[in-house]
Short mmCIF file of the C-alpha atoms (twelve columns), coordinates in Angstrom:
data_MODEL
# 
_entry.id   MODEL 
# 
loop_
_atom_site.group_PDB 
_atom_site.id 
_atom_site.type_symbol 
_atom_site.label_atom_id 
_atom_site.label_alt_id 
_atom_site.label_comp_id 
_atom_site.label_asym_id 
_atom_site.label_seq_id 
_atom_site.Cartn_x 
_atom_site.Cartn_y 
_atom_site.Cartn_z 
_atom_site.pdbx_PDB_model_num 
ATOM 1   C CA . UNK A 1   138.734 124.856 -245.930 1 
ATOM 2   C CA . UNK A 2   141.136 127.216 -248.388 1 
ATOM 3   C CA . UNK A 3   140.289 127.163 -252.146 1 
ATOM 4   C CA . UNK A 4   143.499 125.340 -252.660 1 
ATOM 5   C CA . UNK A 5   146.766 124.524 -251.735 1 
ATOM 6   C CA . UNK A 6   147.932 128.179 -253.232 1 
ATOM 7   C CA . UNK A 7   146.759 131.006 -251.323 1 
ATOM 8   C CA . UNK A 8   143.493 131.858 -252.134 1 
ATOM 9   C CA . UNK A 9   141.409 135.053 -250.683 1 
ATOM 10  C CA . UNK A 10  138.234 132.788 -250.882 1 
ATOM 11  C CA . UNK A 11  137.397 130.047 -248.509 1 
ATOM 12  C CA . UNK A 12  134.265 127.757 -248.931 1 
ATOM 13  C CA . UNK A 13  132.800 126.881 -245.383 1 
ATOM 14  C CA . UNK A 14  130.525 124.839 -246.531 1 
ATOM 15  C CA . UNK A 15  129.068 123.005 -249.144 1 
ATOM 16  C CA . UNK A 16  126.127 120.676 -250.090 1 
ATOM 17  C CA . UNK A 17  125.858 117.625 -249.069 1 
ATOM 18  C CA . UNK A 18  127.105 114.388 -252.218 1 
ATOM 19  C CA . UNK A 19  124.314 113.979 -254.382 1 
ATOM 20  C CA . UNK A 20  122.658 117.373 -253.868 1 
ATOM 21  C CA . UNK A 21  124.200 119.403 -257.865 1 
ATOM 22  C CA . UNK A 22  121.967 122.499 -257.528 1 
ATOM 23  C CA . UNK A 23  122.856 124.758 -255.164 1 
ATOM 24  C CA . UNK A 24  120.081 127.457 -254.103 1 
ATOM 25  C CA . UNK A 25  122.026 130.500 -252.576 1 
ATOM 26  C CA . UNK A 26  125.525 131.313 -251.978 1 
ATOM 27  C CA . UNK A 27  126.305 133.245 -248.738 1 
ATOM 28  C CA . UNK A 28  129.600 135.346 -248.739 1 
ATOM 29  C CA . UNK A 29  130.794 136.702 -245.713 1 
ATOM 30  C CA . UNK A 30  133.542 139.553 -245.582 1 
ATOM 31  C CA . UNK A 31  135.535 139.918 -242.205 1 
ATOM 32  C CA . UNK A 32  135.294 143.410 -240.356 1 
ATOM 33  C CA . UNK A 33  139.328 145.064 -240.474 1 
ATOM 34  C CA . UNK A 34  141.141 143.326 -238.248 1 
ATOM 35  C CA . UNK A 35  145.037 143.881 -238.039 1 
ATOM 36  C CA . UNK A 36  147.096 141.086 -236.148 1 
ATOM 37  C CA . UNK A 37  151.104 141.532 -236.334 1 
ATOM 38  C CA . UNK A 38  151.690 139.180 -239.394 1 
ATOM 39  C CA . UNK A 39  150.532 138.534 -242.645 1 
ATOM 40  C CA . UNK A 40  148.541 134.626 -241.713 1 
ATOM 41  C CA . UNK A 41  145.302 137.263 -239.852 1 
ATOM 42  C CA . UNK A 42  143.116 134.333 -239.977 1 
ATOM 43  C CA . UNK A 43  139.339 137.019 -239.653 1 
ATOM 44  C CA . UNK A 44  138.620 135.124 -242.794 1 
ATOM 45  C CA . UNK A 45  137.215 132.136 -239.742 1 
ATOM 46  C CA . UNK A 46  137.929 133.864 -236.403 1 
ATOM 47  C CA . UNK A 47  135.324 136.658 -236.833 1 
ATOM 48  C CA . UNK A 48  132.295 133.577 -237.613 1 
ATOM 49  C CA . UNK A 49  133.065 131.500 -234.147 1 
ATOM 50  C CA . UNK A 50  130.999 131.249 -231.640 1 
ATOM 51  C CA . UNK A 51  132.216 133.519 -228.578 1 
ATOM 52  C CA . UNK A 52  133.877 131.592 -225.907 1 
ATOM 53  C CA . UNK A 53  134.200 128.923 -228.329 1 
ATOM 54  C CA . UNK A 54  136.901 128.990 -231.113 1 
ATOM 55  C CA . UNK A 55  136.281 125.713 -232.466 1 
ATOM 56  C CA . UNK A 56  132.675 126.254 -233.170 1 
ATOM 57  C CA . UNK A 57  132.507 128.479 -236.556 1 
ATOM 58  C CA . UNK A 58  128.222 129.061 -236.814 1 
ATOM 59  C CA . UNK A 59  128.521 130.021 -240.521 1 
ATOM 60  C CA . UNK A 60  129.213 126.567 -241.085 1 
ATOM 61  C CA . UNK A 61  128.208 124.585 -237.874 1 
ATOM 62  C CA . UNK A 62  124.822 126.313 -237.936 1 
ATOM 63  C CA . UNK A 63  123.864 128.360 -241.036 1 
ATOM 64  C CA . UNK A 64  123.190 125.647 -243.674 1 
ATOM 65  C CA . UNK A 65  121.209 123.905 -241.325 1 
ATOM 66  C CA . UNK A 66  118.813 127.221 -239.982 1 
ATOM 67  C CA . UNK A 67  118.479 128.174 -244.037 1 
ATOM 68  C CA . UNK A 68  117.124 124.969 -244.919 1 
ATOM 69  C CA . UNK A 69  118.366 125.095 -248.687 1 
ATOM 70  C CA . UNK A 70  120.862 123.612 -250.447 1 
ATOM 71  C CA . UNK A 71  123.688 127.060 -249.828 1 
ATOM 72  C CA . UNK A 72  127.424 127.195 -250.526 1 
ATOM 73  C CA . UNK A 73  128.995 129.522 -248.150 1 
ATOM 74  C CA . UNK A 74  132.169 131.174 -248.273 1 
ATOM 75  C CA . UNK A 75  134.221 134.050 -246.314 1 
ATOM 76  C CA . UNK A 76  136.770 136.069 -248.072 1 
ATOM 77  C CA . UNK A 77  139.924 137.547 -246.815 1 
ATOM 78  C CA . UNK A 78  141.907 140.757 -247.831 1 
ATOM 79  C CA . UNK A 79  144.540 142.540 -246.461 1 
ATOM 80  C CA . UNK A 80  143.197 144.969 -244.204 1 
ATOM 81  C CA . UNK A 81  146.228 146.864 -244.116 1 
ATOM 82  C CA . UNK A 82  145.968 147.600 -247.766 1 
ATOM 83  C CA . UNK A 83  142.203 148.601 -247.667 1 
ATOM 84  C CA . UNK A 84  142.946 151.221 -244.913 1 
ATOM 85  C CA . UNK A 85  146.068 152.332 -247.088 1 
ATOM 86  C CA . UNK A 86  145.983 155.781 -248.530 1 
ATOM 87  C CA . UNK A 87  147.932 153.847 -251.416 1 
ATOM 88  C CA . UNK A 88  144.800 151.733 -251.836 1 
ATOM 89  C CA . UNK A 89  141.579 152.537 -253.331 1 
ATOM 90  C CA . UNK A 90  138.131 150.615 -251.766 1 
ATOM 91  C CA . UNK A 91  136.774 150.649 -255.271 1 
ATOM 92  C CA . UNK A 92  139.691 148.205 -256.721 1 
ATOM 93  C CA . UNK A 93  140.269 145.926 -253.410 1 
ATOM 94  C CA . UNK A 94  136.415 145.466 -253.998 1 
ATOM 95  C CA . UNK A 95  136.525 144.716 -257.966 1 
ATOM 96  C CA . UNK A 96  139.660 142.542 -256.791 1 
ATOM 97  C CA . UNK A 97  137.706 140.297 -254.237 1 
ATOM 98  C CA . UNK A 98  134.936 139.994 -256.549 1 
ATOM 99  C CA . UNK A 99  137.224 138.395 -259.023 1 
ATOM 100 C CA . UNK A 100 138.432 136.292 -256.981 1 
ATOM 101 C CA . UNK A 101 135.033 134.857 -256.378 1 
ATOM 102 C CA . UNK A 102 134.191 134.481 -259.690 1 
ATOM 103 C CA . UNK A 103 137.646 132.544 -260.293 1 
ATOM 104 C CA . UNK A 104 137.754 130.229 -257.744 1 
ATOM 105 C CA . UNK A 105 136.461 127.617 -259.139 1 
ATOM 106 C CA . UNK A 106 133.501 126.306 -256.666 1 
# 
């Protein structure tokens, strides 16, 4: 599910299907703040399951299907600790997620 073996803020939930090389959307999905008492917060999945149900992630089990197009979907993590930090300014976590996107190579 990760970007790669390194960490990597982006996550790619799903995909199109072999054979299909155009993709016709991209749906990103960013977690609400969530703080758990480590560094491994997992929102990046937990927040898209289906309730009662932690197996059952609908962006992926359900989404592609309900859009009908050929869609890439991904869900981005960031530490929420740093975005509620006075140290930390919204404006740069955002520019820095954003990047991340653009460099992760799906």
């Amino acid at each position: 599910m990760a970007a790669s073996s390194s960490y990597s803020p982006v996550h790619q939930l799903w995909s199109p299907p072999e054979g299909i090389h155009r993709t016709e959307l991209d749906v990103v999905f960013f977690h609400g703040v969530q703080f758990t008492g480590n560094d491994t917060c997992d929102a990046w999945i937990s927040t898209w399951t289906q309730r009662g149900h932690d197996d059952v992630c609908w962006a992926r089990e359900w989404l592609p299907f309900d859009l009908g197009k050929a869609v890439r979907i991904f869900s981005v993590s960031y530490n929420a600790h740093v975005a509620t930090s006075p140290h930390g300014h919204v404006t740069e976590i955002a520019e820095n997620l954003v990047q991340s996107l653009i460099n992760s190579g799906y």
